[in-house]
LOSE-901737 format. One record per residue (C-alpha): x, y, z. Coordinates in steps of 0.5 Angstrom, whole numbers, padded with zeros to 4 digits, always signed. Example, Ala and Ser with C-alpha at 12.3 -4.5 7.8 and 13.67 -1.06 7.14 Angstrom:
+0025-0009+0016
+0027-0002+0014
This chain:
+0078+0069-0025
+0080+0061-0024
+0085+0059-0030
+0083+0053-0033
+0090+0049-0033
+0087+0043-0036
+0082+0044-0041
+0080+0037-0044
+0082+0034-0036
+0077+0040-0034
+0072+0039-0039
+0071+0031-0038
+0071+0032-0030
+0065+0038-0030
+0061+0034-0035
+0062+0028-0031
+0059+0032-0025
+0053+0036-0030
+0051+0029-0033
+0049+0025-0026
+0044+0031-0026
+0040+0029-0032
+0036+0024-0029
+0035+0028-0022
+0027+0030-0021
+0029+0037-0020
+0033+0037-0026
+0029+0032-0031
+0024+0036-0034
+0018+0034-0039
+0018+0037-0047
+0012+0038-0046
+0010+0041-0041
+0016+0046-0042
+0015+0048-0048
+0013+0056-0047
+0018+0056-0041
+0024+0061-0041
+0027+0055-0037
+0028+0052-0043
+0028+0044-0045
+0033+0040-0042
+0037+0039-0035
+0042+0044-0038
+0038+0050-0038
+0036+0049-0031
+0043+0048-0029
+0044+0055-0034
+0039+0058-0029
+0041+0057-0023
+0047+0060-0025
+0045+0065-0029
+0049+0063-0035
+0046+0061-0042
+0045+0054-0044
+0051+0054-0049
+0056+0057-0044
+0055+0051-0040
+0055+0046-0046
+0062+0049-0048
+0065+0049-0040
+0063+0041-0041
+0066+0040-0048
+0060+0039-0051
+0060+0044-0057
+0068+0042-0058
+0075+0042-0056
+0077+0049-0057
+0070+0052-0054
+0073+0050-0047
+0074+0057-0043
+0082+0058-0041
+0078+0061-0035
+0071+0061-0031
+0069+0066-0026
+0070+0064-0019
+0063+0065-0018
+0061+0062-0023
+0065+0055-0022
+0064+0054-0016
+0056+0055-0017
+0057+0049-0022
+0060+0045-0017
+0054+0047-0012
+0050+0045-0016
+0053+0038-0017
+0055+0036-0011
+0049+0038-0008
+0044+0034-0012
+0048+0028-0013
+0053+0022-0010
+0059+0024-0013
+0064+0025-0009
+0071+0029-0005
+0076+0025-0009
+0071+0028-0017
+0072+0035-0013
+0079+0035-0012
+0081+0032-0018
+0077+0038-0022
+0080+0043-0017
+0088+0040-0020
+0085+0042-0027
+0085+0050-0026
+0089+0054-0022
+0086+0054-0014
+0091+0052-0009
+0089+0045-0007
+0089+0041-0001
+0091+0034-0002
+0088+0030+0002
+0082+0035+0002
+0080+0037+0009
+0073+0040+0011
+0075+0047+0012
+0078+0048+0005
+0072+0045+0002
+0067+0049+0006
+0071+0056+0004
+0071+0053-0003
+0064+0053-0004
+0063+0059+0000
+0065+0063-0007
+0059+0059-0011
+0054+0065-0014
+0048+0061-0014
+0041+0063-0015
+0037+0065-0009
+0031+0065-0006
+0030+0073-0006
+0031+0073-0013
+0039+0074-0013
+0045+0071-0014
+0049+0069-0008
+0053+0064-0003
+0049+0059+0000
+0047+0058+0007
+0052+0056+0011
+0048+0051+0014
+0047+0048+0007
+0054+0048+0006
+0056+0045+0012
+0051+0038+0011
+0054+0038+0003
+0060+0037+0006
+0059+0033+0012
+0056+0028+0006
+0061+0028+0002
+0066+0027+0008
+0061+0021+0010
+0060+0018+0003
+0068+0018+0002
+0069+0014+0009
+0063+0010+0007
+0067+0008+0000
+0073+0006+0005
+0069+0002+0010
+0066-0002+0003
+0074-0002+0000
+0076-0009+0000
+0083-0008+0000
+0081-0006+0007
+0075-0010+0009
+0071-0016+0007
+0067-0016+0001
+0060-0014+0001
+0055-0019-0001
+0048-0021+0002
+0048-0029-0002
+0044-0034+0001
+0046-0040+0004
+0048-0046+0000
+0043-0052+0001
+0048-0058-0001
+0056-0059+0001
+0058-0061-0006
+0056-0058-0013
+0057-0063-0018
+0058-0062-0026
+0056-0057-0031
+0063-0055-0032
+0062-0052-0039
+0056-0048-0037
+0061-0046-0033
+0066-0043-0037
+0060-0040-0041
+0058-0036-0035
+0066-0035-0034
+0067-0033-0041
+0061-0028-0041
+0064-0025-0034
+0070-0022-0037
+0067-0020-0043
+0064-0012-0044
+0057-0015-0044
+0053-0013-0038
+0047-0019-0039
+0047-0025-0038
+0040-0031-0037
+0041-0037-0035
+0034-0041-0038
+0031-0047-0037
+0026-0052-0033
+0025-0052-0026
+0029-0056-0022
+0034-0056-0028
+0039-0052-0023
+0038-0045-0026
+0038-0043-0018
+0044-0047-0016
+0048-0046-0021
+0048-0038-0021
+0049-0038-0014
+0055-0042-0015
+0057-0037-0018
+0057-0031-0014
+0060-0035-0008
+0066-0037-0013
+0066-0029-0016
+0068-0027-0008
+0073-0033-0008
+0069-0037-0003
+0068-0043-0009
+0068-0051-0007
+0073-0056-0008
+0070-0058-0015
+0070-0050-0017
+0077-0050-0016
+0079-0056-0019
+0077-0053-0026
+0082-0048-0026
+0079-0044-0028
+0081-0035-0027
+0074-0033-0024
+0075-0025-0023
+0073-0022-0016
+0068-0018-0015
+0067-0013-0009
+0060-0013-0008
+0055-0018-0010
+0048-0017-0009
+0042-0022-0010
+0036-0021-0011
+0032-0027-0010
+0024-0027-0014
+0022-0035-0015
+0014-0035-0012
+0014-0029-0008
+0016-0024-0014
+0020-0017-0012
+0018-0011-0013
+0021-0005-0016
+0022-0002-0009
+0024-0008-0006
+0030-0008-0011
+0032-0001-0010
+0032-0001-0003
+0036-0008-0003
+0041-0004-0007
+0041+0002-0003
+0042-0003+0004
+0048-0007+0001
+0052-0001-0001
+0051+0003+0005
+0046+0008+0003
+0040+0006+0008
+0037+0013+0009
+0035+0012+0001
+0030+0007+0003
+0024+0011+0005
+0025+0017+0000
+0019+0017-0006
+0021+0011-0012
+0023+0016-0017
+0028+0020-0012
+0031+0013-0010
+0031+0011-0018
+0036+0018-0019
+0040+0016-0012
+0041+0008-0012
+0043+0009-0020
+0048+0015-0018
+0050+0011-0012
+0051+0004-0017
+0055+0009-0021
+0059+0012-0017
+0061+0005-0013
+0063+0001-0020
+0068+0006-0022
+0072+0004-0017
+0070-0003-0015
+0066-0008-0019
+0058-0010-0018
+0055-0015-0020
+0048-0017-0019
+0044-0023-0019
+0036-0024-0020
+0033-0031-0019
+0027-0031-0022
+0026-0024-0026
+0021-0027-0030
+0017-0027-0024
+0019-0019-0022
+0016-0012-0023
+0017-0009-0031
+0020-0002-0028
+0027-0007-0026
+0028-0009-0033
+0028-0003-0034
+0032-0001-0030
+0037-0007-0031
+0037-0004-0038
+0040+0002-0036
+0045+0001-0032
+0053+0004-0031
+0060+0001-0033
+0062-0003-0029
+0055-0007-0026
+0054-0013-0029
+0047-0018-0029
+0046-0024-0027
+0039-0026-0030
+0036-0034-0029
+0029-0036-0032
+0024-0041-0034
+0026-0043-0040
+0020-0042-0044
+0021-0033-0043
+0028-0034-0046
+0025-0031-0053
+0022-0024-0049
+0028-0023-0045
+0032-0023-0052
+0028-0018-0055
+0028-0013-0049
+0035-0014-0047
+0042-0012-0052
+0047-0016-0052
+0045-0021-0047
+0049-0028-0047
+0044-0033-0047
+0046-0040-0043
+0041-0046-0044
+0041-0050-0039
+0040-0058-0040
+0039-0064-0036
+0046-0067-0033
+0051-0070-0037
+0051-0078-0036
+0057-0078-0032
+0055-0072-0028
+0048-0074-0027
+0051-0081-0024
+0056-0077-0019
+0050-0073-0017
+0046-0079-0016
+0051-0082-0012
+0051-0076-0007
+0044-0076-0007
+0044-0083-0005
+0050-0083+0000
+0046-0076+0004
+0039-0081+0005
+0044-0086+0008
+0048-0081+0012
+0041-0078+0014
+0037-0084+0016
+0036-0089+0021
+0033-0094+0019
+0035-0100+0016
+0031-0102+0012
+0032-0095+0007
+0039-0096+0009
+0039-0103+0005
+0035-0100+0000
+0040-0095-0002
+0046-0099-0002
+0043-0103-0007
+0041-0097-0012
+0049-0095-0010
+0051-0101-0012
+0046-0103-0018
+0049-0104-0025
+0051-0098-0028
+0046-0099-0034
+0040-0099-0027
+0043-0093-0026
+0043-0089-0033
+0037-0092-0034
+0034-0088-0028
+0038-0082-0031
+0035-0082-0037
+0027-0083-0034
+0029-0076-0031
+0032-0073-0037
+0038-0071-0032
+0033-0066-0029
+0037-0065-0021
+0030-0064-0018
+0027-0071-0022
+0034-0075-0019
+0033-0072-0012
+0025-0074-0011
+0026-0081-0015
+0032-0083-0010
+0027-0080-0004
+0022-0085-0006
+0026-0090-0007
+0028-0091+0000
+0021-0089+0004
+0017-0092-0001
+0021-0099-0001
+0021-0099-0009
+0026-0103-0013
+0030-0098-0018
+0028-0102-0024
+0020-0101-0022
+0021-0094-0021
+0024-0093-0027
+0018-0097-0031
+0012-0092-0028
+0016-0087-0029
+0017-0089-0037
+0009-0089-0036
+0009-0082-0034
+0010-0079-0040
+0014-0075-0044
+0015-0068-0042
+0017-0066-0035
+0011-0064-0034
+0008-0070-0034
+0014-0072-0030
+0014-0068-0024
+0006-0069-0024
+0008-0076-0023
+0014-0075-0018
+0009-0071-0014
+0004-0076-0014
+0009-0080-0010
+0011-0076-0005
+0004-0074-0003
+0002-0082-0003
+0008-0081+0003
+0005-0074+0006
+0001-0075+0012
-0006-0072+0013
-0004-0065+0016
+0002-0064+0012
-0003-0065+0005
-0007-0061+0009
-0002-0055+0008
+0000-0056+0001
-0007-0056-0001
-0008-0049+0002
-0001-0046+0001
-0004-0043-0007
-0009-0039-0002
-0003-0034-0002
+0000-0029-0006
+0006-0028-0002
+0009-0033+0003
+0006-0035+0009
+0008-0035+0017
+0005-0040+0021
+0000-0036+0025
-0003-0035+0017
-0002-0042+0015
-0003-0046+0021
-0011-0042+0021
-0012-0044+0014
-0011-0051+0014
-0014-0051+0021
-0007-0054+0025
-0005-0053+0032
+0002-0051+0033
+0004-0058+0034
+0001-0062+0028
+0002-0055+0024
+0010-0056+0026
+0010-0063+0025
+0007-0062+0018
+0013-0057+0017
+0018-0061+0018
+0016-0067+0013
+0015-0062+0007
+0021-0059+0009
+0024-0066+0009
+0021-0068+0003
+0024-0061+0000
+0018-0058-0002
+0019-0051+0002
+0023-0048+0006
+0023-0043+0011
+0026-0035+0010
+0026-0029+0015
+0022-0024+0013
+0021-0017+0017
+0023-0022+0023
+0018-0028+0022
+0020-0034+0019
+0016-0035+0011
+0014-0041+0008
+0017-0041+0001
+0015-0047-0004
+0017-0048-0012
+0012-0046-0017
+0011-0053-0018
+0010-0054-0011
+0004-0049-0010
+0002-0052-0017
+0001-0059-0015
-0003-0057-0009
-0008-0053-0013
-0010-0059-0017
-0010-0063-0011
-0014-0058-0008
-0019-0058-0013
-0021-0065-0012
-0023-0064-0006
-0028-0059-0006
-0031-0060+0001
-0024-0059+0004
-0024-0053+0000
-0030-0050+0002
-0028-0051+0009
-0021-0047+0007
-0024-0042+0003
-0029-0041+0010
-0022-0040+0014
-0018-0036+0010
-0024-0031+0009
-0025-0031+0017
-0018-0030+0018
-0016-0024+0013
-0023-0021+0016
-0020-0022+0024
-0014-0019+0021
-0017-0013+0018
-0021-0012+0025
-0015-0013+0029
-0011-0007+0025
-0015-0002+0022
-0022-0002+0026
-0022+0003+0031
-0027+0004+0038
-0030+0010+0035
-0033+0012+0032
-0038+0006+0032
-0040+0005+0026
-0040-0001+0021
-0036+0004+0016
-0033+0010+0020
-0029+0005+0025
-0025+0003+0020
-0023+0011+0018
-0015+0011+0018
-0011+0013+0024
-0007+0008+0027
+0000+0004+0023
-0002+0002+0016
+0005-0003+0016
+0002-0009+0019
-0003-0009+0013
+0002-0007+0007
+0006-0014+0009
-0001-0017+0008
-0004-0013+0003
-0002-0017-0003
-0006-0024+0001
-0012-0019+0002
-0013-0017-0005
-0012-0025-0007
-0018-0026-0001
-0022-0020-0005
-0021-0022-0011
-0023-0030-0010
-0029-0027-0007
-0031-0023-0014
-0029-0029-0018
-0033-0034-0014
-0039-0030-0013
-0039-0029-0005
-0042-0023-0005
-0043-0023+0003
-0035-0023+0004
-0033-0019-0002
-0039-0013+0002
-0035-0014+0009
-0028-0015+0005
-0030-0007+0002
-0032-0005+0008
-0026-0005+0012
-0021-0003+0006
-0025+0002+0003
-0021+0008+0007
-0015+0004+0007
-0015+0004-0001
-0016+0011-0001
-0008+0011+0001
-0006+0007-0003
-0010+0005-0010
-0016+0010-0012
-0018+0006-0018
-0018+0000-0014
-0023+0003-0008
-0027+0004-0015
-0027-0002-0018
-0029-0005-0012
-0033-0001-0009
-0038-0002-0016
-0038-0009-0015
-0040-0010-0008
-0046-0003-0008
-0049-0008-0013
-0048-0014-0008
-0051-0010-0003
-0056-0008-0008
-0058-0016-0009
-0058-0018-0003
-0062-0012-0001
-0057-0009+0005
-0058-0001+0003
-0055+0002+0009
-0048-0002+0005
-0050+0001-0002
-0051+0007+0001
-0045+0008+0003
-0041+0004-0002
-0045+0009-0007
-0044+0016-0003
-0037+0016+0000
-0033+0010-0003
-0035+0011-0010
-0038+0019-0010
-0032+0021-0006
-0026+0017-0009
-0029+0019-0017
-0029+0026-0014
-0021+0025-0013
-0020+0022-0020
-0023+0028-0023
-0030+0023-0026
-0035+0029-0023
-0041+0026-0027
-0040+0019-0025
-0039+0021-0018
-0045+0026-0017
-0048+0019-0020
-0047+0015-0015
-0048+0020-0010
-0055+0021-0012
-0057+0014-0013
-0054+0013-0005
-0059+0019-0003
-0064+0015-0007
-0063+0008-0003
-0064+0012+0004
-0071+0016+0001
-0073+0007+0003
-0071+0007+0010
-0072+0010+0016
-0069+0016+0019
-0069+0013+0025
-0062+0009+0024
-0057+0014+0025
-0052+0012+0019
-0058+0014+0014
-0059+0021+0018
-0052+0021+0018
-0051+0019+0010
-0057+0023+0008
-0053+0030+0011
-0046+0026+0008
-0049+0025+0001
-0052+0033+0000
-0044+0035+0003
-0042+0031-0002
-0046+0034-0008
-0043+0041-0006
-0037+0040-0006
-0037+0037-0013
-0041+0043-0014
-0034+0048-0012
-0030+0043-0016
-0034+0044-0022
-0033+0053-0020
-0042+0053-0017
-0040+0056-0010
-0047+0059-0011
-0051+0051-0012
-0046+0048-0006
-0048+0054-0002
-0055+0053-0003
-0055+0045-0001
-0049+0047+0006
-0056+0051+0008
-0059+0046+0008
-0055+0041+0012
-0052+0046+0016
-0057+0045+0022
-0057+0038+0021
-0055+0035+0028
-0050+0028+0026
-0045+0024+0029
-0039+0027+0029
-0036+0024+0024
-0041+0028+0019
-0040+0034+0022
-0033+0034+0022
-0033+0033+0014
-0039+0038+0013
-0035+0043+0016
-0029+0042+0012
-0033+0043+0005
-0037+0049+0009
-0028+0051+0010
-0027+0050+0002
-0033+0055+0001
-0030+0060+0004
-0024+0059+0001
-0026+0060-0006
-0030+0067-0004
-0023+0068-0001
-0025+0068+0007
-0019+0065+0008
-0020+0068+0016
-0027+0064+0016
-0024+0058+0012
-0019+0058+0018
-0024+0058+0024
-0029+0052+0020
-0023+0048+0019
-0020+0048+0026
-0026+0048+0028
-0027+0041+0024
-0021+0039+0027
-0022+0039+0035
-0029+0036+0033
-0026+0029+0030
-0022+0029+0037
-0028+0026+0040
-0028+0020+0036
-0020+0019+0037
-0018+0024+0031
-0018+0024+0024
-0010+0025+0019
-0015+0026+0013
-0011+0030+0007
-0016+0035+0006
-0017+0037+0014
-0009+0039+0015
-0008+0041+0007
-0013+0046+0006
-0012+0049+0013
-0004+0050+0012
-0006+0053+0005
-0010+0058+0009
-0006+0059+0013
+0000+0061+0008
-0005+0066+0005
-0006+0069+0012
+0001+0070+0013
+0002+0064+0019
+0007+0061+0016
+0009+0057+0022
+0002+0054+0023
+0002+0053+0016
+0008+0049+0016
+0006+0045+0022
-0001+0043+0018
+0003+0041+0012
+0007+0036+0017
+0001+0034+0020
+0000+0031+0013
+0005+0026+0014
+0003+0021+0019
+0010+0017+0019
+0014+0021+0016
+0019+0015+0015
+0013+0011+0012
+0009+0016+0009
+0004+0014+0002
+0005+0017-0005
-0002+0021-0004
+0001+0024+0002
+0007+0026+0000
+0004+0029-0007
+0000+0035-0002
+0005+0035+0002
+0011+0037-0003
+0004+0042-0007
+0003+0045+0000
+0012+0046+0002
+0012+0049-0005
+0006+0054-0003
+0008+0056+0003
+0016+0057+0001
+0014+0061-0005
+0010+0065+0000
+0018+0066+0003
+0020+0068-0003
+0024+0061-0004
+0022+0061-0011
+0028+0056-0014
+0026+0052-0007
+0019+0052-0009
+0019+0050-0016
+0024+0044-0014
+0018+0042-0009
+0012+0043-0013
+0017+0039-0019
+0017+0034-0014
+0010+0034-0012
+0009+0033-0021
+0013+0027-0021
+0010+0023-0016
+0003+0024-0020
+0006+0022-0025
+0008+0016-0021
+0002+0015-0016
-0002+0013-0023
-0009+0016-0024
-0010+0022-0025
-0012+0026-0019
-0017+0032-0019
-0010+0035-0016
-0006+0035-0022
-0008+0040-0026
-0008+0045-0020
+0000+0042-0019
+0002+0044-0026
-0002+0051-0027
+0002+0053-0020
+0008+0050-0022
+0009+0055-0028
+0006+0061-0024
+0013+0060-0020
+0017+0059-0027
+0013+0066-0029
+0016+0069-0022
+0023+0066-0023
């Protein structure tokens, strides 16, 4: 028995340990789908379970039902069995263990070494997969403490103290920062404050980015000349992370692994998003203990809602630094506690004047021209009532300042007459900008109006390839453009995935898109380009040389990474053709995507697949609505579990083909397709005797491979509810080798129901090799394919008698339907074996 030396010390460590596990997947477990559990209802309870203990033992170990509950001694199994668990499933780290051992009686090494460690939880009596308690596998302990071993070095190599600070912040755009002192000390005041929020709000181009990052450099000590002048005691942060939305937004997932990569933690990046929420919040946690965080997002009101979220939930010691438009201000108020607000204005007169004075001196140090040297030195030297007049007209606005003095010395334009139109311009910003931008696009030449016109035609920032096609421009005029709108401070370039990107402000975009609209021919034309170019696109990285096809040869089976980093620009090319009734576009754009959807938005392959069957229908194509209804729809409604609508459409499909000759192949092929898929419906709705019946009459239909192989699968699913599993077995294998013809199908259903065949046959190692083979890169896998991957593992080790690996493996499948969306015909089977496994543990 160890003795617990210091109870209240002892307590406040284990209950540190047990509650980083409250938010784990494994450990999270839902009320209601545990009501009649003997697991209990609460990540207590699965930790109390694991060691055989009860749930109030646990909560009395960890201080909860008060200090004289505290156990003057804990069996060593037991102890060591709670550290297991800790240590296993979260980051905490060697100096937590070694600061709980120095509570109890257990000799101690200081500093721990691996050895000792390993021994210690060698002890642990934990429950195992043939149902009884006992040690850990030596190789688990082994990774365990390689991990903690590695975490501990890793803390060290980020320790400040010891090595530079960690941040990732962008580059400043201009050599000097001018003004703002009191935002800056309202920002200051809020840093050294308990408050973890704080919002920079205010228009655009009013400086919300310029002044955030100003304060993140002066946070790792790296501030200018005019910072330091203030005096002011800025604390020092050890890490900095920046996070920037603006146009391009950020994902959720984006923001985790940005989180991850900054703190060392890389190998989190791939994980699924719930299991990389539990870990990079653990890993923030931990990290904040001993050093301090700060996070700024630029634009969060252009990022994903799971990151407020997130935000509002962080640990002690991180802080948030928000900016938006102002506009948002009161949203943020009511979702965020306690979060300081800095509004910010146009520039005070005198700062205002200092900034124009940079701005005007910049121009004359930049160009070479005398003319516009001449006109500088003018608006330099022009009364200074000229000057605050200018100020005024732009309400201080750094944006509005910096484009007027741009137009000022291209345009040939005296100040005072400048600031006379701008008078005439209007009173709000809006106005002002519309007003400012007209200028510069009077300055534009043709190629460079060619590409702002046509930058709103994506959702994320574009590459040249991109780009240059759309506003047709070759690479020396699209070049050139470039250059003039970045001159013009319209855009800049950004390094994405190893491409340079083309960012512009939000208003930049805007102002494009009216211009755009006024010139409808110039947009039909465009439109045409952007179409043909995503449609080139689809072709050059999904479609495949067999099977020949105008459906089939888009089947998955090569890297779907290239058309993810453009998914979102497809989708708005999808979306427009919708919205403008080009139903020829949005009928090739379906086409293409149909499979690719299946893997990464069902809903969406539903939605569109019903609007561009009734496109197909209009345009009397009924080869394509044949196939829209039967396989993108009747297949994908099957899938979300809407059995009625599905066999709907299935029927309506076979209706279209009873029009059309049986000569075609692909209306002989969809005409077997359309009857299999009707069966399959029929075993899901529990009728193997109907489904069999139609599989009779399909089954010595001779079709293109690529049927084959699917009729063979529901021919396999057949013998799988007449538990034939031998025969199953045979169908699909031989499903599998068929597909080899045409290059090979990953598809989920081939290799799952086999590996779960299989496992029920008792060949577990074929059936583990299926179940990887669900997994077409592992790095890089999607949530649908990740779901069956984890429900078949879960089969297959309670099949081994690992019954506490099996739930956790089934827990995960679980979490990842919840997060996938819709409700996929899957789910209740996941649930209902879920609580089979809870049954036998």
């Amino acid at each position: 028995m160890a003795e617990i030396e210091d109870q209240k010390k002892f307590a406040e460590l284990l209950s540190l340990g047990v509650k980083e596990l409250k938010l784990h997947p494994d450990y999270k477990i839902k009320r209601k789908k545990v009501e009649n559990s003997s697991l209990g209802q609460s990540y207590i309870a699965n930790v109390a379970n694991g060691l055989g203990v009860s749930s109030n033992t646990i909560k009395s170990w960890i201080g909860q039902m008060g200090l004289k509950y505290i156990p003057g001694r804990i069996d060593d199994g037991k102890l060591f069995g709670v550290i297991w668990i800790v240590l296993k499933n979260t980051d905490l780290d060697i100096d937590w263990f070694s600061k709980l051992m120095e509570t109890t009686s257990i000799p101690i090494l200081k500093p721990a070494l691996p050895a000792w460690v390993s021994s210690c939880l060698e002890k642990a009596k934990i429950l195992g997969a043939d149902n009884s308690f006992g040690a850990p596998l030596n190789e688990e302990v082994e990774e365990v403490v390689k991990q903690l071993f590695a975490n501990k070095q890793q803390a060290e190599d980020a320790n400040p103290k010891k090595h530079s600070i960690i941040h990732n912040l962008p580059t400043r755009w201009s050599g000097v920062f001018i003004g703002r002192h009191i935002d800056l000390e309202a920002i200051r005041q809020w840093v050294i404050s308990p408050s973890p929020l704080c919002l920079i709000a205010g228009w655009a181009g009013i400086g919300k980015t310029t002044i955030a990052l100003e304060v993140a450099y002066t946070c790792v000590q790296e501030h200018y000349k005019e910072i330091e002048k203030l005096k002011m005691d800025w604390p020092k942060f050890n890490s900095i992370i920046w996070f920037s939305a603006d146009w391009k937004g950020l994902t959720f997932s984006d923001f985790l692994n940005t989180i991850a990569y900054q703190l060392g933690r890389i190998e989190q990046i791939n994980r699924s998003i719930d299991e990389k929420r539990f870990v990079v919040r653990n890993a923030l946690a931990n990290y904040a203990k001993e050093e301090s965080v700060l996070l700024v997002i630029d634009s969060i009101d252009t990022a994903e809602s799971e990151i407020y979220e997130f935000i509002t939930n962080l640990p002690q010691g991180v802080k948030v630094l928000l900016t938006s438009r102002e506009n948002l201000q009161q949203k943020y108020r009511n979702n965020f506690r306690d979060m300081v607000t800095i509004q910010l204005k146009g520039l005070e007169k005198d700062d205002a004047l200092d900034y124009l004075s940079y701005e005007v001196q910049q121009h004359m140090k930049m160009s070479n021209s005398s003319t516009k040297q001449e006109q500088m030195e003018q608006l330099l030297n022009s009364p200074r009532e000229v000057r605050e007049e200018l100020i005024s007209a732009t309400a201080g606005n750094p944006k509005a300042i910096a484009l007027s003095i741009a137009y000022i010395a291209d345009d040939d334009i005296p100040a005072q007459q400048l600031i006379e139109e701008l008078g005439k311009a209007g009173y709000s910003l809006l106005e002002l900008f519309d007003f400012l931008f007209g200028r510069t696009w009077e300055r534009c030449n043709e190629d460079t109006l060619l590409l702002w016109k046509v930058l709103c035609f994506f959702s994320k920032p574009p590459d040249e390839e991109s780009w240059a096609h759309v506003a047709g421009l070759d690479a020396r005029r699209f070049h050139f453009a470039v250059d003039q709108m970045k001159l013009f401070a319209l855009i800049q370039g950004e390094r994405i995935e190893g491409k340079i990107h083309y960012l512009g402000h939000q208003t930049v975009v805007t102002y494009g898109e009216q211009r755009l609209l006024e010139d409808k021919q110039f947009e039909n034309i465009a439109r045409k380009r952007w179409s043909q170019y995503y449609i080139q696109y689809l072709d050059n990285h999904l479609k495949r040389d067999l099977p020949e096809s105008i459906y089939w040869s888009y089947l998955l089976g090569r890297d779907l990474e290239e058309i993810k980093k453009e998914w979102l620009n497809i989708l708005k090319v999808i979306k427009w053709a919708n919205k403008s009734d080009q139903k020829e576009l949005l009928i090739e754009l379906v086409i293409r995507v149909s499979h690719f959807l299946s893997r990464i938005n069902l809903p969406l392959r539903v939605k569109y697949g019903k609007i561009a069957a009734d496109y197909a229908k209009q345009l009397r194509k009924p080869t394509h609505e044949a196939f829209f209804r039967i396989d993108t729809l009747g297949w994908a409604m099957m899938e979300v579990n809407n059995l009625d609508d599905s066999l709907l459409q299935i029927d309506s499909g076979l209706k279209t083909l009873d029009q059309l000759s049986s000569d075609n192949s692909d209306v002989y092929d969809l005409k077997a397709w359309g009857l299999a898929l009707k069966a399959r419906l029929f075993l899901k709705k529990n009728n193997p005797k109907k489904a069999e019946r139609i599989l009779k009459e399909v089954r010595e239909v001779s079709t293109t491979p690529v049927i084959q192989h699917r009729i063979l699968l529901v021919r396999g699913d057949l013998f799988m509810l007449y538990k034939n599993y031998e025969a199953a077995i045979q169908l699909y294998e031989e499903a599998n080798e068929i597909s080899l013809i045409y290059g090979g199908e990953k598809t989920i259903e081939a290799y799952f129901n086999l590996g779960v065949a299989y496992v029920i046959c008792d060949k577990l190692k074929e059936a583990e090799k299926c179940f990887n083979s669900l997994l077409y890169q592992k790095d890089k896998a999607n949530q649908i394919e990740l779901i069956y991957y984890h429900y078949g593992m879960a089969q297959l080790l309670l099949r081994k008698g690992k019954h506490m690996e099996a739930l956790q493996s089934s827990e995960k499948a679980i979490n990842l339907i919840d997060s996938w969306g819709p409700t996929i015909s899957i789910r209740k089977e996941v649930e209902e074996f879920n609580d089979v496994i809870k049954h036998n543990i």
